[in-house]
N, C-alpha and C positions, 0 to 999 in steps of 0.2 A: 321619204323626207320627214322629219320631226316636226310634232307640232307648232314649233315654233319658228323654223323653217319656211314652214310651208304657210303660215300666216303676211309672209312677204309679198305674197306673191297676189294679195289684192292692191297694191298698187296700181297692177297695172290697167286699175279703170278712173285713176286722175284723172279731171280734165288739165289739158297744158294751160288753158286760164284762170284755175285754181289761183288764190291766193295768200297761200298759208305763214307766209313769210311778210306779213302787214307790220308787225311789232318792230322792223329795222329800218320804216319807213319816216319817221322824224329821228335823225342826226342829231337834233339839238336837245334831245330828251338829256335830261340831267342826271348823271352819274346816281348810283347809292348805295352807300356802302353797310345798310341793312335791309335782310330779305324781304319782299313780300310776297303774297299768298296765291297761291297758284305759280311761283319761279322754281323751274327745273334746276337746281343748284348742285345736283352731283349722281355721279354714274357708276354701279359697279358693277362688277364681269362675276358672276358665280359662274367657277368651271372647276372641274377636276382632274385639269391639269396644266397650272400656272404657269410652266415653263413654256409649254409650247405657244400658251396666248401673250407671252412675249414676246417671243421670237415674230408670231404672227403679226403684233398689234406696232410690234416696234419698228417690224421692217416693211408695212406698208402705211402709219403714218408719221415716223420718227419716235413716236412716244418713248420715254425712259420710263425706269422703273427702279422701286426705290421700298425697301423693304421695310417696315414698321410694328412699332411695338406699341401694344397698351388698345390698340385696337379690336382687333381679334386674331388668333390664331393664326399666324400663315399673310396677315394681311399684306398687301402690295399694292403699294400709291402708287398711280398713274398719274407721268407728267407730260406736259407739252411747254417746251419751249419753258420749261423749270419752275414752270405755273401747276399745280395741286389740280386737276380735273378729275381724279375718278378713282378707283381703287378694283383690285382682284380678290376676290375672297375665295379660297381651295373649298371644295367641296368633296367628301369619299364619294365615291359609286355608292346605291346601295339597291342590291341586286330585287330587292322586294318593292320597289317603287320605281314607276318609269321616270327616268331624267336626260334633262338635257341642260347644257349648257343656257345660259342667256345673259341680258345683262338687265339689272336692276334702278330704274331709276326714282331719287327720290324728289319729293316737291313739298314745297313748303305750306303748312297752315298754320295757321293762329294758337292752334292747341293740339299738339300729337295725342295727349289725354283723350281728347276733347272728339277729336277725328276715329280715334281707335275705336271709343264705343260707339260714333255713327256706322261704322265699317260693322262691329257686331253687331245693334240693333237692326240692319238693314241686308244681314243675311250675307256678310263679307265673314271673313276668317283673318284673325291676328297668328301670322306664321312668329315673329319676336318682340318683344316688347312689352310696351314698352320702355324707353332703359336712356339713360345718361349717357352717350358718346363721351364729352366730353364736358367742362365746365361751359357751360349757358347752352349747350348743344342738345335737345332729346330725339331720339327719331322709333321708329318702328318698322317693321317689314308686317304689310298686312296682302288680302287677295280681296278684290272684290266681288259682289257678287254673282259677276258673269266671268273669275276663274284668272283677271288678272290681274298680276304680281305687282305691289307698287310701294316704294319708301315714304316715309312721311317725316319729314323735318320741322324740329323749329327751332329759334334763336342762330340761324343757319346765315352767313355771309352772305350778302347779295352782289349780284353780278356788279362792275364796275359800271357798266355804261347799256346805254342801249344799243351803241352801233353794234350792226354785224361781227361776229366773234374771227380770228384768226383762223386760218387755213390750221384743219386736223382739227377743232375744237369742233366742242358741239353745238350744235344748231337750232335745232328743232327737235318736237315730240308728236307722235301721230297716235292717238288710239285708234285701234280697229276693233268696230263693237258687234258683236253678234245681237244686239238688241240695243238700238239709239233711244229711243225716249227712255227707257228706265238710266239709261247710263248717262242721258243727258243730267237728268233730276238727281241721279246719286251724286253726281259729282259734284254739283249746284249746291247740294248740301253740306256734303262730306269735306271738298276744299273752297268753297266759294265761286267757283266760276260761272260764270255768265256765259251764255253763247248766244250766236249769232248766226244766219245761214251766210258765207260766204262765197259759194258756189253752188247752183240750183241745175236739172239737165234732168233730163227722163232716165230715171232710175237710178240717179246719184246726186246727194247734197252732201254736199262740205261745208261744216261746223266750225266756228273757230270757238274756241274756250279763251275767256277774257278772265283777268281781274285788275290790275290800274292797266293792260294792256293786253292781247294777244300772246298765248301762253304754249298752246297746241292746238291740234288739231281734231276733228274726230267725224268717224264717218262708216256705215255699215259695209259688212265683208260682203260679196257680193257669193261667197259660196257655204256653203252651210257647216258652221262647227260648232264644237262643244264650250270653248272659250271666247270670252275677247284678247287683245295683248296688248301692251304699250310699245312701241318701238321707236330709238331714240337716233338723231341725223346726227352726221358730222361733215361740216362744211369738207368743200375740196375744190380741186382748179379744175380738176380732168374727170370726170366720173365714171367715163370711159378707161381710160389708160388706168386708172386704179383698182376697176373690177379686174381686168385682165392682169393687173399686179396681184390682186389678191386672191386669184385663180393658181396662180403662180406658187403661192406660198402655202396652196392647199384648201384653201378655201372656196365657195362654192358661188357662184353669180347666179342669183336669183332673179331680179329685174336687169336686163339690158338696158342703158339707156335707148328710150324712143320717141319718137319724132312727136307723136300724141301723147307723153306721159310728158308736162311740164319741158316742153320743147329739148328732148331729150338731154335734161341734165341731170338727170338722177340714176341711181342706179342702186341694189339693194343686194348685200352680200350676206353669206353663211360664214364663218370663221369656222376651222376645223371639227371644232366639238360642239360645235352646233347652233354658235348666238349671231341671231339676227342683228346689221345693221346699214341702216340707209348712207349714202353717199350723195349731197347735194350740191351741186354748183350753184351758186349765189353771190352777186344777182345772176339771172337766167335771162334769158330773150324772152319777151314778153309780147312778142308776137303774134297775128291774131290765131285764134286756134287750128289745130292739124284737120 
């Protein structure tokens, strides 16, 4: 299994009273129709081979897709329900560097500028950038310095609302760090977040990263690797019947839902070519722990 595959698979030391999903907890939060700092505001799939993660992506969560210019080369907007979430960027093989498929998510700071050289000064790698998307748009693709991959926006639209996002959209963000205190502190720096212990138990805490509210998650692997990674959720009803869909269509089930992983509603897939992503039902039973 590929590194990044095989990063899934420390899920399965959740507790099911984890609570990573605080930020859909006041209703009455006020829409805004400008980003703020630490918001997950957009997803894209680097693969190298855009057809098949159509087929894959479309026919396990309806997603269309919609071909685009002025972007980059190749690019393919991802829609849900005719809503703009995310995008595919084609990638070549290239036989002298190992790869794998994944998906790329980016988040917002104050200063892409500004973010890029904390990410150099601080021992991260600037893979593009920085560069003008669009008018008022700048973003980057940078690594940081525990090896994972992460977009950086600004002047970036923000989420409509607080509630809970629609069935197939996405949800949530989880880092898995190979080393918590330095990635607590880089990130505190780098996009502003705050954290907090949200979950405490012998031999596992759960972090949530704030900035006006609860952003992601973060929490050490429990088995030894060369990287950390980010890996991004997307709401669902079934999380069960949709791994077994996307087993289906060639993809790989990583996490089963289970009974002690957040009262089994989660569940954590491989897409053909190799990108990791969570499957969450929310809300979940909140039930006392397995």
């Amino acid at each position: 299994m590929s590194r990044y595959a095989a990063v899934v698979l420390v899920l399965l030391v959740l507790p099911a009273s984890a609570r990573p999903f605080s930020q859909f907890g006041d209703a009455t939060s006020p829409a805004s129709s400008s980003s703020v700092a630490g918001e997950f505001v957009w997803h894209d799939l680097v693969t190298d081979d855009p057809a098949a993660a159509r087929t894959f992506y479309g026919s396990l969560f309806g997603w269309t897709f919609e071909d685009s210019e002025g972007i980059a080369p190749g690019y393919i907007v991802i829609k849900q329900d005719g809503t703009a979430i995310g995008g595919i960027i084609p990638r070549r093989r290239d036989a002298s560097t190992p790869y794998v498929a994944q998906w790329l998510s980016y988040v917002v700071v104050p200063d892409v500028d500004d973010a890029v050289g904390i990410f150099r000064q601080r021992g991260g790698k600037v893979i593009q950038g920085p560069l003008n998307a669009r008018k008022g748009l700048r973003v980057a693709v940078v690594e940081d310095p525990q090896g994972a991959p992460l977009g950086l926006a600004s002047g970036a639209p923000g989420a409509a609302a607080a509630a809970p996002p629609a069935l197939h959209n996405w949800l949530w963000m989880e880092y898995v760090a190979r080393d918590v205190a330095p990635a607590l502190t880089f990130y505190e720096k780098a996009v502003g977040f705050r954290f907090e212990i949200s979950e405490a138990r012998e031999g596992f805490t759960y972090y949530l990263l704030q900035t006006d509210r609860p952003r992601a998650g973060l929490f050490r692997s429990p088995w030894t690797r060369s990287t950390s990674a980010w890996l991004p959720y997307v709401r669902v009803a079934d999380p069960a019947a949709m791994a077994a869909r996307a087993a289906e269509l060639g993809g790989t089930v990583a996490v089963t839902p289970r009974a002690e992983v957040r009262h089994a509603s989660l569940a954590i897939i491989v897409d053909p070519a190799g990108a990791a992503v969570a499957l969450q039902k929310f809300p979940f039973d909140q039930g006392g722990a397995q």
